[in-house]
C-alpha positions as CSV (number, residue, x, y, z in Angstrom):
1,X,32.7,32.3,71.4
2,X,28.7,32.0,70.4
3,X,27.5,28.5,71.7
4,X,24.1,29.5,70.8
5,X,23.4,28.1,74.5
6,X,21.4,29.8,76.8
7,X,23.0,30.1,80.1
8,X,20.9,28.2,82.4
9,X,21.6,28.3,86.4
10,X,21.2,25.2,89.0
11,X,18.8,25.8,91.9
12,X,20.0,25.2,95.5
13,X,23.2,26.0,94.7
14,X,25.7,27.4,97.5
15,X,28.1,29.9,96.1
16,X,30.7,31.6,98.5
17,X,30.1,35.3,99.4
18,X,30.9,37.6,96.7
19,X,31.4,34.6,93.7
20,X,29.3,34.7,90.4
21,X,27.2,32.2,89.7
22,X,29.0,30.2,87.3
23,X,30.3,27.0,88.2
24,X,29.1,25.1,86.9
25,X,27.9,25.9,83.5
26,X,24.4,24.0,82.7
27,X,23.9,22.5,79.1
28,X,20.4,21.1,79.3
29,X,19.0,19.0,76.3
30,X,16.5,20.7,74.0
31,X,14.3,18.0,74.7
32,X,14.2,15.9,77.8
33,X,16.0,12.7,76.7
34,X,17.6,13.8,73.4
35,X,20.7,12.0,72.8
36,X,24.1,13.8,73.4
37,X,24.9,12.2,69.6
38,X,22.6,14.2,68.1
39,X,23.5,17.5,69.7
40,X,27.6,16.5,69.8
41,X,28.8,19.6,67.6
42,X,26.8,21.8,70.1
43,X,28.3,19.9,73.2
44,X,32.0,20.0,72.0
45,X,31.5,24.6,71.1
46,X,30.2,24.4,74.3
47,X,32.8,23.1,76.2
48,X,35.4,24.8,74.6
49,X,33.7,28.1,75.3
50,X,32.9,27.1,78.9
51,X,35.4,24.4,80.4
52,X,38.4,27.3,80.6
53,X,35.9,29.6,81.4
54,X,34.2,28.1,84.1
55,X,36.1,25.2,85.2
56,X,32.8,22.8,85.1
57,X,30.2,21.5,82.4
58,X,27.0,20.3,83.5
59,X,25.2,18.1,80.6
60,X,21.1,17.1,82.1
61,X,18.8,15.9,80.8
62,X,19.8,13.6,78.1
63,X,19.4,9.9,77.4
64,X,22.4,8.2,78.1
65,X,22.2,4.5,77.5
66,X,24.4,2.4,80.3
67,X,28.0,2.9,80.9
68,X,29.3,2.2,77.2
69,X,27.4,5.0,76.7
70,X,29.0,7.2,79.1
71,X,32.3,6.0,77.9
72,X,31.7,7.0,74.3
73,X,30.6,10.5,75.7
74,X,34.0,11.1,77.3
75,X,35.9,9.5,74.5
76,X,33.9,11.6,71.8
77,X,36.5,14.7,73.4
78,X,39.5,13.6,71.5
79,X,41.6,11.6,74.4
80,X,41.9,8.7,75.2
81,X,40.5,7.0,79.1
82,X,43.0,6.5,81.4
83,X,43.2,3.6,83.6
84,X,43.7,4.6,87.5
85,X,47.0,4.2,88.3
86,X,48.8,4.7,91.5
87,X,45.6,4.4,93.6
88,X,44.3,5.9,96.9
89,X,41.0,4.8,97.0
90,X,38.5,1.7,96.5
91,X,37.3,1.4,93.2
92,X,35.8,-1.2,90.9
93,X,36.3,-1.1,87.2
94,X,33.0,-1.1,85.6
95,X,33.7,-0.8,81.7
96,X,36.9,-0.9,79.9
97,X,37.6,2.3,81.7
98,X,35.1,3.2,83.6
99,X,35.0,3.4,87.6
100,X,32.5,3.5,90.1
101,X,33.4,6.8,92.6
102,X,35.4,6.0,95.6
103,X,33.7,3.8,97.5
104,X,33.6,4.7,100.9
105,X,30.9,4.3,103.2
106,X,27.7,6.9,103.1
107,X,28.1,8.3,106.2
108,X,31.7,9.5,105.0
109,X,32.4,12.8,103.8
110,X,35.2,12.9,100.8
111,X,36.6,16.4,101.1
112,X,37.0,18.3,97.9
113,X,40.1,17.4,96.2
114,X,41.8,17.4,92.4
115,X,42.1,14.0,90.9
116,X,45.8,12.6,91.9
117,X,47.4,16.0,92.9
118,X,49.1,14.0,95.8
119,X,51.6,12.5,92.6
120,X,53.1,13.9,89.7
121,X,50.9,12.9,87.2
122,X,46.9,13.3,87.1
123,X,44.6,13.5,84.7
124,X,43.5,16.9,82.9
125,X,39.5,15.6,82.5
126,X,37.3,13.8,84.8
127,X,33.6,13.1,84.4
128,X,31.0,12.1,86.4
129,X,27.5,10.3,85.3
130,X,24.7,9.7,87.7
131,X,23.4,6.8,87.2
132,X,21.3,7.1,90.4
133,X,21.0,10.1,92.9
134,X,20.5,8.9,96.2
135,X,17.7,9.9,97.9
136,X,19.3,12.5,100.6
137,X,22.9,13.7,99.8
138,X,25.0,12.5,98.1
139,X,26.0,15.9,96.6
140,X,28.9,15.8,94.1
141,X,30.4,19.1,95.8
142,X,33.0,21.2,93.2
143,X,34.8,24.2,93.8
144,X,37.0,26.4,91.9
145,X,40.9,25.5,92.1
146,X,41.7,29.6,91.3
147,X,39.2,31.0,93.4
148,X,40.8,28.6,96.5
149,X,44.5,29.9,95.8
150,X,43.5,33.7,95.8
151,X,41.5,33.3,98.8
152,X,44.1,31.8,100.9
153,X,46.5,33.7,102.9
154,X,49.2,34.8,100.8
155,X,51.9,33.9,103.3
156,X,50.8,30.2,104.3
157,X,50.3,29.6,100.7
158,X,53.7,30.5,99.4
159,X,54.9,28.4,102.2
160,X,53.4,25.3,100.9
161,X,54.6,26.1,97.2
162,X,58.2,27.1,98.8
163,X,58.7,23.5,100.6
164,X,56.1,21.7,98.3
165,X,54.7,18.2,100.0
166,X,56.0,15.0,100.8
167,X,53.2,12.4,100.7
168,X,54.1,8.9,103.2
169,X,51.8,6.1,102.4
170,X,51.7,2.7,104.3
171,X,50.2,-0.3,102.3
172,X,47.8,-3.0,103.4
173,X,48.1,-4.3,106.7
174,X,44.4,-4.6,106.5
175,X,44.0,-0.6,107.4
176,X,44.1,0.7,103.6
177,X,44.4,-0.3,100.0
178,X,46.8,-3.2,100.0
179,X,49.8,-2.3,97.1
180,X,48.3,-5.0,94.7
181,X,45.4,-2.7,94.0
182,X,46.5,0.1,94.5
183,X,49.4,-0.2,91.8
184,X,47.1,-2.5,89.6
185,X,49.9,-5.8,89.7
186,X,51.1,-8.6,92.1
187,X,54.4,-8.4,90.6
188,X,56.5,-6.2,93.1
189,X,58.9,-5.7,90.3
190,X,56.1,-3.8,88.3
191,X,55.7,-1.9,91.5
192,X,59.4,-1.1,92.1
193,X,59.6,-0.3,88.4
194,X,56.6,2.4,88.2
195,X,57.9,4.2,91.8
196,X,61.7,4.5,90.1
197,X,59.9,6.0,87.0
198,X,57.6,8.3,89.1
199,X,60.0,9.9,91.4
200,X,58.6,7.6,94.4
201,X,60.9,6.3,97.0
202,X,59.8,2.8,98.0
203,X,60.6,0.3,101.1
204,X,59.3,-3.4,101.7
205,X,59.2,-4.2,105.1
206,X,59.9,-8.3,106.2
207,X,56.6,-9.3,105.6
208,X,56.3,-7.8,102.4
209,X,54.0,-4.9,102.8
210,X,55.2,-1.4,100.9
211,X,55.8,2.5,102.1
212,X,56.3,5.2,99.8
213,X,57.6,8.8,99.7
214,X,56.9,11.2,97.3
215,X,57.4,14.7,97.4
216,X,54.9,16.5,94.9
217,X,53.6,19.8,94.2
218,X,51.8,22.0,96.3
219,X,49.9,24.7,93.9
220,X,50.3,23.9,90.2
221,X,49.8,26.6,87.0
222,X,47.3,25.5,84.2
223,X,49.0,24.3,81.4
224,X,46.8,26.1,78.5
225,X,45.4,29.3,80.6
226,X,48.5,29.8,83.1
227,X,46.3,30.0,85.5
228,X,47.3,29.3,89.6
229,X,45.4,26.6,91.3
230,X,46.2,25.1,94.7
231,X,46.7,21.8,93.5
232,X,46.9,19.2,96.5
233,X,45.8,16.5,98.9
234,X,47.6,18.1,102.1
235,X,44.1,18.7,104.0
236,X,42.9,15.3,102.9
237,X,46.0,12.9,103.4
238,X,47.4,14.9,106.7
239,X,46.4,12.5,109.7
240,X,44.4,15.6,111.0
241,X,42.1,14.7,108.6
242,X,40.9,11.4,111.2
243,X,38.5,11.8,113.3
244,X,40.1,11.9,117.2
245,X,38.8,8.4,117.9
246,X,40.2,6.9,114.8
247,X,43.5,8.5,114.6
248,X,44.2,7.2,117.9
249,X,43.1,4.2,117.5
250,X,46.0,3.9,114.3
251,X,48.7,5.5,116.1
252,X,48.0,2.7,119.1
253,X,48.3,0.2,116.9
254,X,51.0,0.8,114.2
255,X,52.4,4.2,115.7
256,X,52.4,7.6,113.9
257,X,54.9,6.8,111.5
258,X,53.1,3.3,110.3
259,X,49.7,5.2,109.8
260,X,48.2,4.8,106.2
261,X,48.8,8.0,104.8
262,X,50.3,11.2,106.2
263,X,52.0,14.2,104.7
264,X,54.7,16.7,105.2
265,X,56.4,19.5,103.9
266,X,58.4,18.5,101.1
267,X,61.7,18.6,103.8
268,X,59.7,16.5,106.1
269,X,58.9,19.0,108.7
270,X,55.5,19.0,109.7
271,X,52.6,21.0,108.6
272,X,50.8,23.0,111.5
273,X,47.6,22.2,111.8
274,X,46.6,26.2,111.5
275,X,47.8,25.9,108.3
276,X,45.8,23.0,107.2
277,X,42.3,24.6,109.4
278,X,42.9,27.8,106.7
279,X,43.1,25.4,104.1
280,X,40.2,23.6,105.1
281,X,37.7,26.9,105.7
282,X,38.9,28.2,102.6
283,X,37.7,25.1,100.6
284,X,34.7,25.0,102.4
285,X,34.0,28.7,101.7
286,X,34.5,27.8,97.8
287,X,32.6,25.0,97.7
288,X,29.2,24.7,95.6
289,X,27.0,22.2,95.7
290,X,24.0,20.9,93.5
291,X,21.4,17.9,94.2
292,X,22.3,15.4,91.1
293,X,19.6,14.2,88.5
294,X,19.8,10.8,87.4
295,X,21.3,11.3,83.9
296,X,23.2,14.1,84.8
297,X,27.1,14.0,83.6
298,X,29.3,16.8,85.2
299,X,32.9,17.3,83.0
300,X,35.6,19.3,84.8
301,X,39.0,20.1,84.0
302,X,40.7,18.7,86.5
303,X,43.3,21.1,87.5
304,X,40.5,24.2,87.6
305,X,38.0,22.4,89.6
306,X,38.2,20.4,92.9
307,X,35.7,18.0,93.3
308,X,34.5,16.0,97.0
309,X,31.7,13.8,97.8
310,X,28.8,14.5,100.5
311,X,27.1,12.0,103.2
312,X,24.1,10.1,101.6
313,X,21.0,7.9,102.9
314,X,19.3,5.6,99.6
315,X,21.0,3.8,97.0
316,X,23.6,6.2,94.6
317,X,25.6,5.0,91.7
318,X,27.9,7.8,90.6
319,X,30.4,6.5,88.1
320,X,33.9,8.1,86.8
321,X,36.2,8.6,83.9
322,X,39.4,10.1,83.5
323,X,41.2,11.8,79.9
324,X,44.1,13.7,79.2
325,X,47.3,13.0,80.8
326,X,49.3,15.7,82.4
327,X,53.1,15.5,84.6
328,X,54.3,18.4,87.1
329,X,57.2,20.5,84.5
């Protein structure tokens, strides 16, 4: 399709060995701070020439006024937000349905991941806006959910779609998200209700905190293209992921099986840690990375394109919504 677009290429960008430069695709505004309002016919044969294509949108510099106006941008693509349900991470609600990114703390690295692949259900857009870029870091780091399953070894990969993945999660206790965020209520019978609905096995312990079990997909194909992506959180939930210090720490104090999160193979066997390291260097090798503009709004579709969160030094305000529901057939 003719976007009448010229294709326009991000500087500093790390591509893996061997990958065209295409991810992701660049829209700049004809003139610096031009609304996306007056250009949205052009915006919306632009993503539906590049999303599928490339997996990744990148819309600079136009004006975007506040976080309304981000809102309207997402909404102007014909779905309605979605509120974040079933949470893993800290996040404040900004507008209506607008988040900040997970907050975790600058020094943190958040490896690349696909919105919610550790459930069922997940969202089919995300976008990001950059409200401010810090100013070291605090790269939004993407990476192409195809590319990852053809690189990895064919036999650990049909492995983790064979058995799938069981995802244990341990609430509150002051070492993660306590269930009443995380699920959005204080009423435990809201909670019990959504896991029954979800496919999620529950347990409250004596004093009231919550576990849960549920065994999910490990590599997903695109509902539109049918397209393979590996479609998890294995790498990110698996208590590997810890550093040393921190995972002992945890297992000191609650033992392994009280940890936050962890993760399995879908017949709770454990996942060797090889496995996961292959995981983990092939996502790295996929990864690309761009320094964010403040303006900038990146739209993926979240199923092609993993997204992850580098260390920062300065002030950054990187804010998220979600469109487009989608459930594992």
């Amino acid at each position: 399709m003719e976007t009448g677009v010229a294709r326009t290429q991000v500087q500093s960008m790390e591509v893996s060995q061997g990958s065209e430069l295409t991810l992701p695709f660049i829209f700049q505004a004809p003139a610096a701070g031009d609304t996306w309002q007056a250009h949205r016919e052009q915006i919306q044969r632009v993503v539906e020439a590049e999303l599928p294509r490339a997996g990744g949108v990148l819309f600079r510099g136009f004006a975007f006024e506040g976080e309304a106006d981000f809102e309207a941008f997402a909404c102007s693509f014909g779905h309605e937000l979605l509120t974040y349900d079933y949470a893993s991470t800290p996040r404040t609600k900004l507008n209506n349905r607008v988040y900040t990114s997970t907050e975790y703390p600058a020094h943190q690295v958040i490896p690349l991941h696909n919105e919610q692949s550790y459930s069922l259900n997940w969202p089919m857009k995300i976008w990001f806006h950059c409200v401010q870029a810090s100013q070291v870091g605090g790269e939004t780091p993407i990476a192409d959910s195809r590319e990852v399953y053809r690189q990895l070894d064919p036999v650990i990969r049909q492995r983790f779609a064979d058995k799938r993945l069981m995802y244990v999660r341990n609430y509150g206790n002051g070492l993660d998200l306590p269930w009443q965020q995380a699920f959005s209520t204080e009423d435990r019978a809201q909670v019990e209700q959504f896991c029954k609905a979800s496919n999620i096995e529950f347990e409250w312990d004596e004093e009231g905190e919550l576990s849960t079990r549920q065994v999910c997909q490990a590599v997903a194909r695109h509902p539109v293209s049918g397209e393979w992506v590996w479609f998890n959180q294995a790498h990110l939930f698996h208590i590997s992921n810890l550093a040393p210090a921190v995972r002992e720490t945890l297992i000191s104090i609650v033992g392994e099986e009280g940890v936050p999160r962890n993760v399995f193979y879908g017949d709770g066997s454990p996942i060797e840690l090889e496995a996961l390291e292959h995981v983990r260097a092939v996502l790295q090798r996929c990864q690309v990375s761009f320094p964010w503009q403040a303006g900038d709004v990146l739209m993926l579709d979240n199923m092609l394109v993993a997204h992850g969160r580098s260390t920062f030094q300065g002030a950054r305000k990187v804010v998220v919504a979600m469109a487009e529901p989608a459930s594992a057939s």
